[in-house]
C-alpha positions as CSV (number, residue, x, y, z in Angstrom):
1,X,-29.2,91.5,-9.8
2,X,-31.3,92.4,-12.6
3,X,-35.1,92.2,-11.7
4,X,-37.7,90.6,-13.7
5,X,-40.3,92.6,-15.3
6,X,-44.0,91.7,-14.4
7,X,-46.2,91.0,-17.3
8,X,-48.8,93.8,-18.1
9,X,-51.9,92.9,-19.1
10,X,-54.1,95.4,-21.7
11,X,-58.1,95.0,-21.3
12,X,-60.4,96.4,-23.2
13,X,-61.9,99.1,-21.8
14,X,-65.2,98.2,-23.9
15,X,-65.0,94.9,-22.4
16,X,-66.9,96.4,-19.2
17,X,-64.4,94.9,-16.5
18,X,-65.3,94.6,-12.5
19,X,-66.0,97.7,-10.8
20,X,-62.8,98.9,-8.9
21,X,-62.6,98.2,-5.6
22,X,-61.0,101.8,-4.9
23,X,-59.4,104.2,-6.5
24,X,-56.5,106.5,-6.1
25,X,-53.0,108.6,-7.3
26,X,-49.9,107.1,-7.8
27,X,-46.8,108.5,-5.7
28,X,-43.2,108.1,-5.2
29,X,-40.7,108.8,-2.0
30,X,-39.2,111.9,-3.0
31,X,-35.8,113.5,-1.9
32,X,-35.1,116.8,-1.8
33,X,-31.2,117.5,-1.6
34,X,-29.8,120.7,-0.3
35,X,-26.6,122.1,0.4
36,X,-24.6,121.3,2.8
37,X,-22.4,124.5,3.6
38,X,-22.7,128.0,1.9
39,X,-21.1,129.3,-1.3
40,X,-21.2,129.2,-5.1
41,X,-21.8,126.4,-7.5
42,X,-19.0,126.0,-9.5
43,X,-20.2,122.4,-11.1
44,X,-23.9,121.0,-11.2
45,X,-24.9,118.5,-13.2
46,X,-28.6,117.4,-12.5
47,X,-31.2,118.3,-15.2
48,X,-35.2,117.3,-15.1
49,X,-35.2,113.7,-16.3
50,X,-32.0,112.9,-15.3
51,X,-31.2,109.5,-14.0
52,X,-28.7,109.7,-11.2
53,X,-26.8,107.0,-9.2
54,X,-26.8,106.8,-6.2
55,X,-23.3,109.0,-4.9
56,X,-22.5,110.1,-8.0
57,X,-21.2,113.9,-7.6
58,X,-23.8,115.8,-8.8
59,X,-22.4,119.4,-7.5
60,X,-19.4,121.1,-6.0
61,X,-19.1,124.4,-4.5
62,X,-16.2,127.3,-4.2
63,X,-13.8,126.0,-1.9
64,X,-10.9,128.7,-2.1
65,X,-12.0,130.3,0.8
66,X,-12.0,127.1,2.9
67,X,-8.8,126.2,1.3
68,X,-7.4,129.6,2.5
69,X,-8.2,129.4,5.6
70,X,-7.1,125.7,6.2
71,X,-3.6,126.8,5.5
72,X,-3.8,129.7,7.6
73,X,-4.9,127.4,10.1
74,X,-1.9,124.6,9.6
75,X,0.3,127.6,10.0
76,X,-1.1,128.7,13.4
77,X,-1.1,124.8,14.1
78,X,2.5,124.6,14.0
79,X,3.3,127.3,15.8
80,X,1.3,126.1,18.7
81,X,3.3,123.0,18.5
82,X,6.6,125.1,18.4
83,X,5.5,127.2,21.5
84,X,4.8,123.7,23.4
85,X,7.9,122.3,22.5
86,X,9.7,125.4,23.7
87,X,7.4,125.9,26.7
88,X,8.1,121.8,27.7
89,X,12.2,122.8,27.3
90,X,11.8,126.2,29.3
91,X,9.6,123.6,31.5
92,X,12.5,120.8,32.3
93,X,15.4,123.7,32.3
94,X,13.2,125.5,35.5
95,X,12.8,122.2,37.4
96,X,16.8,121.1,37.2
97,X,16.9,124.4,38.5
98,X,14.0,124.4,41.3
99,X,15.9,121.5,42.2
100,X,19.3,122.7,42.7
101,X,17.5,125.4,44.4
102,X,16.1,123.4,46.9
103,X,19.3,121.2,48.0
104,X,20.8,124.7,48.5
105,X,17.9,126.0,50.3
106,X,17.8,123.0,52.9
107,X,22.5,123.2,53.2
108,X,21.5,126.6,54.1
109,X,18.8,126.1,56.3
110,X,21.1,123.6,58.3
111,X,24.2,126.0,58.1
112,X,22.0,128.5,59.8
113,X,20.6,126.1,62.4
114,X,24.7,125.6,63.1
115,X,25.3,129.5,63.3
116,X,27.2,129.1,59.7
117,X,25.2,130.7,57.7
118,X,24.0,134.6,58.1
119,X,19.7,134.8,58.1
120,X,20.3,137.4,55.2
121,X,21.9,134.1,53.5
122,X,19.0,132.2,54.1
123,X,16.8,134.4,52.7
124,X,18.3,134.7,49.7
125,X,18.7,130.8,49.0
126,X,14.6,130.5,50.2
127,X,13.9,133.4,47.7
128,X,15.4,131.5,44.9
129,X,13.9,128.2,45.5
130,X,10.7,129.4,46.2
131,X,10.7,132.1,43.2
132,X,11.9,128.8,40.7
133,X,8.9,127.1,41.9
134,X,6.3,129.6,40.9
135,X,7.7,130.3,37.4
136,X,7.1,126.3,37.2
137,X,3.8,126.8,38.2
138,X,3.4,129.7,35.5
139,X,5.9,128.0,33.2
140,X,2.8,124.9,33.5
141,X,0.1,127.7,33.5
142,X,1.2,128.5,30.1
143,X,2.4,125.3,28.5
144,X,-1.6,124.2,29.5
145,X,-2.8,127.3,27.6
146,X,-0.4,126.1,24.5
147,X,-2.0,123.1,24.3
148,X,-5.6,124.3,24.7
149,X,-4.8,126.8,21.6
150,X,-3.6,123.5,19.6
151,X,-6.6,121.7,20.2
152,X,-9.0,124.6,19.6
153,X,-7.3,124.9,16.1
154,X,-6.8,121.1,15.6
155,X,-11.2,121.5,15.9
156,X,-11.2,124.2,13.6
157,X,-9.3,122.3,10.9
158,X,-11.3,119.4,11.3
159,X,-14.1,122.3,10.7
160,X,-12.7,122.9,7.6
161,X,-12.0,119.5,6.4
162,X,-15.7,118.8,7.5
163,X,-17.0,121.8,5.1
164,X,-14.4,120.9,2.2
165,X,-16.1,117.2,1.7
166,X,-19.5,119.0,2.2
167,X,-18.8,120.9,-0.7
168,X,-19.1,118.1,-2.7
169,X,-22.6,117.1,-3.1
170,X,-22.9,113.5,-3.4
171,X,-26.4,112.0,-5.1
172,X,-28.1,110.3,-1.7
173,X,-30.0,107.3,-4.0
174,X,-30.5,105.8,-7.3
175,X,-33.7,107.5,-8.8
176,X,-35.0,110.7,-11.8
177,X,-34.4,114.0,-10.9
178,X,-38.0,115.6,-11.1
179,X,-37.0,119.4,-9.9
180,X,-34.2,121.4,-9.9
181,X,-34.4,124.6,-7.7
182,X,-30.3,126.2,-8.5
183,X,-27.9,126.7,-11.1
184,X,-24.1,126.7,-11.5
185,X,-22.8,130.3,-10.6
186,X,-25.4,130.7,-8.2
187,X,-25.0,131.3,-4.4
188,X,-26.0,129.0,-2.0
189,X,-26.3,128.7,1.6
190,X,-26.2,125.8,3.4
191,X,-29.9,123.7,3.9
192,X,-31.0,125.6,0.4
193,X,-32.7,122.8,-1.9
194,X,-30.6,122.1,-5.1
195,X,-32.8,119.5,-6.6
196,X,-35.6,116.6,-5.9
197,X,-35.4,112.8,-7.3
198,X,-37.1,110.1,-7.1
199,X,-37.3,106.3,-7.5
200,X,-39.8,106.1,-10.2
201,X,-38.9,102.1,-10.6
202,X,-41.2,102.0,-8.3
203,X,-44.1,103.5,-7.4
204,X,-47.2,103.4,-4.8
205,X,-50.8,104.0,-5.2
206,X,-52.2,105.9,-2.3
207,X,-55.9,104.4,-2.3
208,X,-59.1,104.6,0.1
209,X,-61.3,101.9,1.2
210,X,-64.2,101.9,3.3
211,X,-64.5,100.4,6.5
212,X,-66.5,97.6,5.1
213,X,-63.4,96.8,2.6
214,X,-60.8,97.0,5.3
215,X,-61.5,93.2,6.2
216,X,-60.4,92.3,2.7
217,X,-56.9,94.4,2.9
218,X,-53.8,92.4,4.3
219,X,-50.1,93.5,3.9
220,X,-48.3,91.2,1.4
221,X,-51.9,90.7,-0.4
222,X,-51.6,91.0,-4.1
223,X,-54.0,92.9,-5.9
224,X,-54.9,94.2,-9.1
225,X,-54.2,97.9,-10.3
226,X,-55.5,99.5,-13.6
227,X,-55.0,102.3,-15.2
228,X,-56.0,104.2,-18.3
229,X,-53.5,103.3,-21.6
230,X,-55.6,105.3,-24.8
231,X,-58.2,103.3,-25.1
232,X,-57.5,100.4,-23.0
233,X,-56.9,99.4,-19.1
234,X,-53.5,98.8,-18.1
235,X,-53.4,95.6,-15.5
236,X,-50.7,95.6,-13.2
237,X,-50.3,93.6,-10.4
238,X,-49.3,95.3,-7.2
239,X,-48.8,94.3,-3.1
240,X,-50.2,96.3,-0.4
241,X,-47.3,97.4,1.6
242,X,-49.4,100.0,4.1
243,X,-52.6,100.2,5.9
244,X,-53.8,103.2,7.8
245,X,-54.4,102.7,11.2
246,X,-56.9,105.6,11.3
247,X,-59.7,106.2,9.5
248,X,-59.9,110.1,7.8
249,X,-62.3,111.9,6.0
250,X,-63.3,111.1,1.6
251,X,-60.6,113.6,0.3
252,X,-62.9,115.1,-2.3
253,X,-61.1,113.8,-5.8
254,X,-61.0,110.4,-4.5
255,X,-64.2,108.0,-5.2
256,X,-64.6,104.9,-3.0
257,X,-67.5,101.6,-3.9
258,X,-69.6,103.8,-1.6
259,X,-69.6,107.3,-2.3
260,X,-71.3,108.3,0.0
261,X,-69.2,106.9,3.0
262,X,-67.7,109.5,5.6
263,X,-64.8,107.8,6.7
264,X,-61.8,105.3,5.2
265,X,-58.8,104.2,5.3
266,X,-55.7,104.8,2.9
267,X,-53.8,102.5,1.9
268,X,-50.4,102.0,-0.5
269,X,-49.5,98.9,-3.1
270,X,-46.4,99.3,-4.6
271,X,-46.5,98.6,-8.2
272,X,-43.1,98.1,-10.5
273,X,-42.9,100.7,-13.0
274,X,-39.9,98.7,-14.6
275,X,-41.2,100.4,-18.1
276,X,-41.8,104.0,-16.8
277,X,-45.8,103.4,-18.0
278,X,-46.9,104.6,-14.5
279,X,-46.2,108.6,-13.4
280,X,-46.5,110.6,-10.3
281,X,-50.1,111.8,-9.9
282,X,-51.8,109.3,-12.6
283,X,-54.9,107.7,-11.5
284,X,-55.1,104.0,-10.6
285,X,-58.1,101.4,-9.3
286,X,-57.4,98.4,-7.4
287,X,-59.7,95.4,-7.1
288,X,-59.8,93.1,-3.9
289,X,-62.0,90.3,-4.8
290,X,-60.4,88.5,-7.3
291,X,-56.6,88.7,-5.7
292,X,-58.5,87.8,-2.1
293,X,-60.0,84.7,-3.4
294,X,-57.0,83.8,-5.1
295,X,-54.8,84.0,-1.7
């Protein structure tokens, strides 16, 4: 939905207006994208300036090597699965078996109890049954470590499919890119800044009142910020959207209604920048009076 722009108001700055209230710097929320995984830029579009959706592809690294070892890794995938299959048949072959075994093992057992079978017979029957069942149990043994082996290189493909979509660096919000910190060609590794950007639609004026103001500061309370235009004063309304909860020292480039105070509060109004007027860093002033005894 398309937003309507707020009327700005130019005063003359010869007109001798009220006596700000407080003063302060304008900000923006600023994002600072880095790589995702390690290797080298083979697209990057961003440049200073730049307005960028929000996840449009701004960057994609070298992904041979991840595409290398993904097949590699499909290749050792199947054969795990051909070792399990094989394993499962060897499996089902040894237990028809330990089960012949064993009805021969118990005829003979009760041929020998009836003198009609020789001991050295009954050995050999036991020896068979009981040497089917412990290839089962190694027959198992190994058709468990077949299917460890699949599912440790099932992870690592999922690894790699993981780091292939982390190659491509999506944009993580609408805004200007401000910096740019790489290039295409260069090398990378992963958490290394690429870029910053901002949403400069918007912006917020870090300001300081005194303890003395702080009664007349409400969130949601409209005020009135200026800044310098040339000659004139640029009126813009704006809506206190933060209050500090502690007070802090008079950071030294900041000037308050009383100079001389020791301790105040910051506070932020976000102001719509819907014609790019404001920048990062430009000083504002606010007045209270006249939006507190209109609300």
């Amino acid at each position: 939905m398309r937003r309507t722009i707020l009327p700005l108001l130019l005063l003359s700055a010869c007109g001798g207006g009220p006596e700000p209230d407080a003063s302060g710097n304008f900000e923006a929320i600023e994002v600072v994208v880095s790589a995702q995984t390690s290797g080298q830029i083979h697209q990057f579009t961003p440049l200073e300036g730049m307005r960028l959706e929000r996840g449009a592809t701004v960057a994609l690294l070298d992904t041979t090597q991840l595409v290398l070892e993904r097949r590699q890794l499909a290749a050792q995938r199947a054969a795990a699965s051909a070792r399990r299959t094989e394993a499962g048949g060897q499996l089902k072959v040894l237990e028809v078996q330990h089960e012949i075994a064993r009805r021969s093992f118990e005829r003979t057992l009760r041929l020998h109890d009836q003198e009609a079978a020789t001991a050295q017979q009954l050995d050999q029957a036991e020896r068979e049954y009981r040497g089917l069942g412990a290839q089962i149990d190694a027959m198992r043994a190994r058709q468990r470590s077949v299917e460890l082996d699949a599912a440790s290189t099932e992870a690592r493909v999922e690894q790699i499919r993981d780091r292939l979509v982390k190659s491509r660096v999506a944009n993580p919000e609408a805004g200007t890119v401000l910096a740019i910190y790489a290039r295409a060609g260069e090398v990378v590794q992963a958490g290394q800044p690429l870029y910053k950007i901002a949403d400069l639609d918007t912006l917020d004026l870090r300001a300081y009142v005194t303890g003395s103001q702080l009664a007349a500061v409400r969130l949601g309370q409209q005020v009135q910020v200026r800044v310098d235009r040339g000659d004139d004063l640029l009126t813009i309304p704006g809506t206190v959207t933060w209050v500090s909860p502690t007070a802090e020292f008079t950071p030294t480039p900041i000037q308050t209604r009383d100079e001389r105070a020791d301790l105040v509060y910051a506070v932020k109004i976000r102001v719509a920048n819907r014609e790019g007027v404001l920048k990062i860093g430009m000083p504002g002033d606010i007045t209270l009076g006249a939006a507190a005894e209109g609300s």
